[in-house]
C-alpha positions in Angstrom: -8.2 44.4 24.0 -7.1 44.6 20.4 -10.4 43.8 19.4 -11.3 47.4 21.1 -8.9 49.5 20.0 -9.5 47.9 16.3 -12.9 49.1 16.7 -12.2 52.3 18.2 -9.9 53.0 15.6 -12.3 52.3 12.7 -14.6 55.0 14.8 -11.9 57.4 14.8 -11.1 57.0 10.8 -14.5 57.3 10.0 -13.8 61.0 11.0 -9.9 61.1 10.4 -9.9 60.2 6.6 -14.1 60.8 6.4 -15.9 63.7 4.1 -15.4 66.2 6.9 -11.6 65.8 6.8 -11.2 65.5 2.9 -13.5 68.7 3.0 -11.1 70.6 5.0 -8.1 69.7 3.3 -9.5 70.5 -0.4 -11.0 73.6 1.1 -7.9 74.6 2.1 -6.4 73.9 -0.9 -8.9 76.1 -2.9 -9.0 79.0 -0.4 -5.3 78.7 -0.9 -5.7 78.6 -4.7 -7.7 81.9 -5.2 -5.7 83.7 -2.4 -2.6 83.2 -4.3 -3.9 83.8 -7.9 -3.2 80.2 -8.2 -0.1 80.0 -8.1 0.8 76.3 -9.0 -0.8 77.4 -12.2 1.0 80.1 -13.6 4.1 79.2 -11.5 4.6 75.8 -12.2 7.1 76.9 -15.5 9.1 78.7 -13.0 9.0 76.2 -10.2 10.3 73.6 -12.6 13.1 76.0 -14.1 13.9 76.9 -10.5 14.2 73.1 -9.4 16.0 71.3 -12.3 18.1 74.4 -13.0 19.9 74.3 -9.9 20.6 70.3 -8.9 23.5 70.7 -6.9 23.5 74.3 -6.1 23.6 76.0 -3.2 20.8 78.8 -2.4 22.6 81.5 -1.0 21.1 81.3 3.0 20.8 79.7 6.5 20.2 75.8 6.2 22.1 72.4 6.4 21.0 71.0 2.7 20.9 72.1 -0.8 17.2 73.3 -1.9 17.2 70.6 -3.9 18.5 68.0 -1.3 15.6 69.6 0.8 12.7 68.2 -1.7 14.3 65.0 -2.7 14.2 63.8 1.0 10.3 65.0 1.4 9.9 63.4 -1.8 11.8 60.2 -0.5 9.4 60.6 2.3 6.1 61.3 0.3 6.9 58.1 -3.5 6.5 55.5 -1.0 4.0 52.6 -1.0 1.1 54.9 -1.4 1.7 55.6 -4.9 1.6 51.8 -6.2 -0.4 50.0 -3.3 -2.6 53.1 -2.1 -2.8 53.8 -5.9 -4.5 50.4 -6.9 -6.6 50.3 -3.9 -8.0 53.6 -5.1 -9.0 52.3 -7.9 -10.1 49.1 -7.0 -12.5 50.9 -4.0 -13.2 53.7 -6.5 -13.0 52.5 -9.8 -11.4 54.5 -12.8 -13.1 57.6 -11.7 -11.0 57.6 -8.1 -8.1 58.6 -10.7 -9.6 62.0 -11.8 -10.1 62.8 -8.2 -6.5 61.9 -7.3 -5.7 64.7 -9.5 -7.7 66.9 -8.4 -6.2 66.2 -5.0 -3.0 67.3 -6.3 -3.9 70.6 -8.1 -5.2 71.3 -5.1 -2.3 70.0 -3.0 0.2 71.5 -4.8 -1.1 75.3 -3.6 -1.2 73.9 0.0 2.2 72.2 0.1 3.6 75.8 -1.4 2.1 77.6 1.4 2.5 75.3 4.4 6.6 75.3 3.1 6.7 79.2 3.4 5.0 79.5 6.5 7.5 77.1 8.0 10.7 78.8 6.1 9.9 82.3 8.2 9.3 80.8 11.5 12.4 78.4 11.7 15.2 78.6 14.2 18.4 76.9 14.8 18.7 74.5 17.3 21.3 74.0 20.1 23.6 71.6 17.8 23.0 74.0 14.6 20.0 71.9 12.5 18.0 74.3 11.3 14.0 73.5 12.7 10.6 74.5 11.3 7.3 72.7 10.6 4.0 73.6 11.8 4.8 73.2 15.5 7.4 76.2 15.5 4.7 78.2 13.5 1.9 77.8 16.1 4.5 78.5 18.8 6.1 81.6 17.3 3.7 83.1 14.8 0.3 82.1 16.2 1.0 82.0 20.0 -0.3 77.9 20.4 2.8 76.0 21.6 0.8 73.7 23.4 -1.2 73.1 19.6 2.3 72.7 18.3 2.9 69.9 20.9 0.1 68.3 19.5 1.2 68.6 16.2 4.5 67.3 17.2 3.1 64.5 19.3 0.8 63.1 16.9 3.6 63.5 14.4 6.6 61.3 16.3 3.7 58.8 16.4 2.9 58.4 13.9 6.3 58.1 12.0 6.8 55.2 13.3 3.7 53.7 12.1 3.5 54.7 8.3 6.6 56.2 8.1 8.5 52.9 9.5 7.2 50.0 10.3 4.7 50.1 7.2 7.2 50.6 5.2 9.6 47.8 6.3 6.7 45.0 5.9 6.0 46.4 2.4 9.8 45.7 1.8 9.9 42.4 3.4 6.7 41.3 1.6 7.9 42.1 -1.6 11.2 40.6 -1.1 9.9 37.5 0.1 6.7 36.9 -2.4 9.3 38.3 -5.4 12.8 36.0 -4.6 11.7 34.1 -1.4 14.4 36.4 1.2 13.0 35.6 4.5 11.7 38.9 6.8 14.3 39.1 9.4 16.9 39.0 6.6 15.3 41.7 5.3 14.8 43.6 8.6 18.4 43.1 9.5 20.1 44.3 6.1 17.1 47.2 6.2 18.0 48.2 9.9 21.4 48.5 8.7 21.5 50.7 5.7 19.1 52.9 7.2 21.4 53.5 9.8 24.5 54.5 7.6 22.3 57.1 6.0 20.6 58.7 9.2 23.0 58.4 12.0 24.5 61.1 10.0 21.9 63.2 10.2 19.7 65.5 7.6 22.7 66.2 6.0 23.8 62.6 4.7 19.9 62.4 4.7 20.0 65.0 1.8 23.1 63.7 0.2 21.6 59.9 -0.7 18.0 61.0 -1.4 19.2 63.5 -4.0 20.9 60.3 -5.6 18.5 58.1 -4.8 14.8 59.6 -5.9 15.8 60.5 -9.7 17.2 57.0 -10.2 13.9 55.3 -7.8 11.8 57.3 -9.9 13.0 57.1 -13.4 12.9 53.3 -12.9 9.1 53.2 -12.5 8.3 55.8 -14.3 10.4 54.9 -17.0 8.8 51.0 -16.7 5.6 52.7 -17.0 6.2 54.7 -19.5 7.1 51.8 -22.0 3.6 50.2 -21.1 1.7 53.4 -21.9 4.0 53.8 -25.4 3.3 50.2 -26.2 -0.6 50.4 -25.1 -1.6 53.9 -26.6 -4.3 53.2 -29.1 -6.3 52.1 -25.7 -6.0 55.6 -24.4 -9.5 56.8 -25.4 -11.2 54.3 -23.3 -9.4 54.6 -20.0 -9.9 58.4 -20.2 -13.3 57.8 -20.9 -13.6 55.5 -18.2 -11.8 57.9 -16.2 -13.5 61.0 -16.8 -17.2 59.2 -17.0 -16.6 57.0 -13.3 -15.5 60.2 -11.7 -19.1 61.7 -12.4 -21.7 58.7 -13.2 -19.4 55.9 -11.2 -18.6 52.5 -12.3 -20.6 49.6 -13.1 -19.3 46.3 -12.0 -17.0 44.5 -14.3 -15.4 41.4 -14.0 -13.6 41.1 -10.9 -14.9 44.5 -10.0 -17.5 45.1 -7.9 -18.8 48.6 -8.9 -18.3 52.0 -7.4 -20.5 55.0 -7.2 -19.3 58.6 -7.7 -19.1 59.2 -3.8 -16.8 56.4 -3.6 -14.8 57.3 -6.9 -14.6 60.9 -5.1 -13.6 59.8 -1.7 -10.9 57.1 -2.4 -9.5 59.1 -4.9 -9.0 62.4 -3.1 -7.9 60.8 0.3 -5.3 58.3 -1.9 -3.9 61.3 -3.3 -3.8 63.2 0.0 -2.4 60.5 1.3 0.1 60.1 -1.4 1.2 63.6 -1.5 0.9 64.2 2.2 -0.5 68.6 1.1 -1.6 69.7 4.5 -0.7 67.1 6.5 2.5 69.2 7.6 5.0 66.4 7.2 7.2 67.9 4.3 7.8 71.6 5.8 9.5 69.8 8.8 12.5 69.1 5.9 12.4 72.0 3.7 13.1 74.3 6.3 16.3 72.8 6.8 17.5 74.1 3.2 19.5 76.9 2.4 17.5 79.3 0.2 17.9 82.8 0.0 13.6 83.1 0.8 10.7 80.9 2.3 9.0 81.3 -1.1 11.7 79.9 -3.3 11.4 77.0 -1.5 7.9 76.9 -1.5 8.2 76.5 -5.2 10.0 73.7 -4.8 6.9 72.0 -3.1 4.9 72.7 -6.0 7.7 70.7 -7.7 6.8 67.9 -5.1 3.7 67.2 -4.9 3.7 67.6 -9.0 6.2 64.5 -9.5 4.2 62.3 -6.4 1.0 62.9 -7.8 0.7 64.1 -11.3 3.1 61.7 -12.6 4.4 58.9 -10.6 0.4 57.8 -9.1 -0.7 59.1 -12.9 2.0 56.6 -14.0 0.2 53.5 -11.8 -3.1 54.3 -12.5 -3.0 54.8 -16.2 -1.0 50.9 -16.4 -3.4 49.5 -14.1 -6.6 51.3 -16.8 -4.6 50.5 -20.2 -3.6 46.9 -19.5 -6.9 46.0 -18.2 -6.4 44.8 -14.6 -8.4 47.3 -12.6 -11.5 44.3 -13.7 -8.9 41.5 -12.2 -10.5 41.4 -8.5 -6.6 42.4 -7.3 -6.6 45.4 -5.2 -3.7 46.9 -3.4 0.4 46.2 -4.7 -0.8 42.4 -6.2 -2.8 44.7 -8.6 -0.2 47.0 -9.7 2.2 43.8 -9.6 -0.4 42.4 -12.2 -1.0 45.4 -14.1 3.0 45.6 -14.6 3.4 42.3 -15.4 1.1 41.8 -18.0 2.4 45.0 -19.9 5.9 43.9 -19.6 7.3 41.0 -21.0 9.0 38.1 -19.2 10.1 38.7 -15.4 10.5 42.4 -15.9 7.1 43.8 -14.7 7.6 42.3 -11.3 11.2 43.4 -11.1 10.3 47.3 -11.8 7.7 46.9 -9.3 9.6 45.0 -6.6 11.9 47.9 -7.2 9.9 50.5 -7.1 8.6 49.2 -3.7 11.7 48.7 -1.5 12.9 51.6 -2.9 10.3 53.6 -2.7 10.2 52.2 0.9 13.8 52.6 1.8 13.6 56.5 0.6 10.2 57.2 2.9 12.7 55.4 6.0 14.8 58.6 5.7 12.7 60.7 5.1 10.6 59.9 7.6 12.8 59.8 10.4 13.8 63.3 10.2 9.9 64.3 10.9 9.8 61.9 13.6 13.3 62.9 15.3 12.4 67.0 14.6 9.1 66.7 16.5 10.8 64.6 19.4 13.6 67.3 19.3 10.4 70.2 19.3 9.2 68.3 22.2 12.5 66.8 24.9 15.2 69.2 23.0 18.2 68.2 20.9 19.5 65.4 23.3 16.2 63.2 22.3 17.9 63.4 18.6 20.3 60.2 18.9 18.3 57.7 21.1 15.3 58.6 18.5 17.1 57.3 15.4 18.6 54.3 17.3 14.9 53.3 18.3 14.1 54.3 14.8 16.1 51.2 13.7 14.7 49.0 16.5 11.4 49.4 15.1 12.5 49.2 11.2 13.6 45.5 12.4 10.3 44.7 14.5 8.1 46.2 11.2 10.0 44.1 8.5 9.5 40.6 11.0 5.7 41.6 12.0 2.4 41.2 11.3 1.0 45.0 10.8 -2.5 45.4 9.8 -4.1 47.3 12.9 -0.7 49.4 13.4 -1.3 50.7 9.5 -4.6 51.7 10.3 -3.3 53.3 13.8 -1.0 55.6 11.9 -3.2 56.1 9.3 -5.2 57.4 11.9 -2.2 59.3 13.5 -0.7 60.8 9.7 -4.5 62.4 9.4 -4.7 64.0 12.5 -1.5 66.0 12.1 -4.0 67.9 9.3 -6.2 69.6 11.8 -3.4 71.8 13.7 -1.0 72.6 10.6 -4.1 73.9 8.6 -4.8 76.1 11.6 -1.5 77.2 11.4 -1.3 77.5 7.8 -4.8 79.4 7.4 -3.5 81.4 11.0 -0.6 83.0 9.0 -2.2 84.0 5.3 -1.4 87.7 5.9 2.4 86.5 6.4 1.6 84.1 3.1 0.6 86.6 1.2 2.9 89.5 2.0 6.4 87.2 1.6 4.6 86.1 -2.1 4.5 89.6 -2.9 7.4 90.4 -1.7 9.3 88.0 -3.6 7.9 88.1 -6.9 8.2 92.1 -7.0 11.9 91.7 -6.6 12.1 89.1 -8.9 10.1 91.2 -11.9 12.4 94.3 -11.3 
């Protein structure tokens, strides 16, 4: 029986996370682009200005968080594992040149994250205990006249949640903990279980209040661990942007422990890590944004180009350019051993695997919260506000059973699950352009006057 379903599944992912999908996604993302004047581009001064300039402020409208409480949880939810263990397996499928596609992925991203945000600001609603809702399910229900597509979205979304949002997660925290300082997994599922539970029994609005603490600190600790690599290795910056720039059109030779790549590959791993990284169409994000406070959808759109800028352009730049610099990527390693390896061996004494262990239960913990909220707002879409309480108590059920398992096939399940949330927010994102469009204009005319 699992045997079947393994192999069904690899069948489905072909398709899920294959050319046609990663076609459809960066299409998006450039239709987006040129429709907007691209606006990550020109923008991006004023997003950041508009992000760090107002930390703990409030932004004058409906909502239960702070706009910035809104994008540290979808950040929580999107610096997870992806950006050290998906990040080294890009590389080690794709070689050096999966890293310039990774960008391009987030370029690209950054104009659908923007848009998908808006679209899900104007179509919110408050729900019967006063959480403000949106995501793509409300949009196909109210704008596009789809509910029963927006039950799909939301079905394929409470799913999957508990696969990569959960119990992936929790065994990436109990594996680290256990290979790093030897804490056995239901330890680790038990003390897990727990302080999830003081943070999202209270809701998105303690949500907000720890992720806003918790993702500068999570993420100045890699970054910052990173950074000191890079410092210390920059006279061999040349050579991994040549390798970079040269595997991303000619591929890879193999290497070493490498075993070569060709452009396709380069292209494929690194555009799908980076999707999958930065989660831009997949819908997941919107679900939380729409719960700040802002004054108009596009405000807060901006602060999705914000997002997907810090997940992709510099925490996955910040693994990638170690794992180059240091030499690894040739090691054999793939997946978090390699960026383990790559840390260790710019890092002196213990230190490298400590910033890395680190970064991955925290990392971890943050996509836990983050993650639940999509998972409990798409129940809620679907069985109503009563479903909101048993969801997070099964929630930490399953953060126990993920941290204590063995969870190969579920990771490729929910991959499976995460990518098919794509097809029906991109319909509902491409579905509402005009609306796009006209609350973009609107905005920025009343903010030149």
């Amino acid at each position: 029986m699992i045997e079947a379903i393994a192999r069904w599944n690899t069948w489905l992912n072909s398709y899920v996370w294959g050319t046609p999908m990663i076609v459809l996604l960066i299409g998006t993302g450039l239709l987006l682009t040129i429709l907007t004047r691209g606006i990550q581009f020109y923008r991006l001064p004023f997003a950041l200005r508009e992000v760090l300039g107002k930390l703990t402020k409030h932004g004058g409208g409906l909502g239960n968080v702070t706009p910035f409480q809104a994008v540290a949880t979808a950040l929580a939810s999107t610096v997870g594992v992806g950006n050290i263990a998906g990040v080294a397996t890009a590389l080690f499928l794709g070689g050096p040149g999966a890293l310039f596609w990774l960008w391009v992925s987030g370029l690209s991203g950054m104009c659908t994250k923007f848009s998908e945000i808006v679209v899900a600001l104007h179509y919110r609603e408050t729900d019967e205990k006063g959480t403000m809702r949106g995501g793509a399910m409300y949009t196909l229900k109210k704008g596009l006249g789809l509910p029963w597509l927006g039950a799909i979205f939301a079905f394929f979304a409470a799913l999957a949640a508990f696969g990569i949002g959960n119990m992936v997660q929790a065994n990436s925290v109990a594996d680290a903990l256990r290979s790093t300082f030897g804490v056995p997994p239901p330890v680790t599922g038990v003390f897990l279980a727990a302080f999830t539970g003081i943070v999202i029994i209270g809701g998105i609005k303690r949500i907000g209040e720890v992720t806003q603490l918790l993702v500068p600190f999570m993420c100045l600790l890699y970054v910052g661990g990173g950074l000191v690599i890079l410092l210390t290795h920059l006279s061999l910056f040349p050579k991994a942007f040549q390798l970079i720039f040269e595997g991303a059109f000619s591929g890879t030779a193999a290497v070493g422990g490498f075993a070569g790549s060709t452009v396709r590959l380069a292209l494929r791993y690194g555009i799908a890590r980076g999707l999958f990284s930065n989660e831009a169409g997949l819908g997941s994000a919107p679900m939380v944004h729409a719960a700040a406070d802002t004054d108009h959808p596009v405000r807060q759109g901006l602060y999705g180009i914000f997002e997907v800028f810090v997940d992709t352009i510099l925490v996955c730049s910040c693994t990638g350019l170690v794992i180059l610099v240091t030499g690894v990527w040739k090691s054999g390693e793939t997946g978090a051993p390699l960026a383990a390896l790559a840390f260790k061996t710019g890092l002196p004494g213990t230190w490298g695997g400590i910033v890395v262990t680190s970064g991955l239960v925290l990392f971890a913990f943050s996509t836990l919260l983050g993650w639940s909220y999509y998972g409990e707002t798409s129940a809620v879409y679907l069985f109503g506000v009563k479903v909101a309480l048993p969801y997070r108590i099964l929630w930490l059920i399953f953060v126990f059973l993920g941290a204590t398992g063995s969870l190969r096939l579920i990771w490729e399940v929910a991959d499976n699950l995460n990518g098919l949330m794509a097809i029906p927010n991109l319909i509902s994102v491409l579905g509402s352009i005009p609306i796009l469009l006209r609350l973009k204009r609107e905005f920025f005319q009343k903010q030149n006057k």
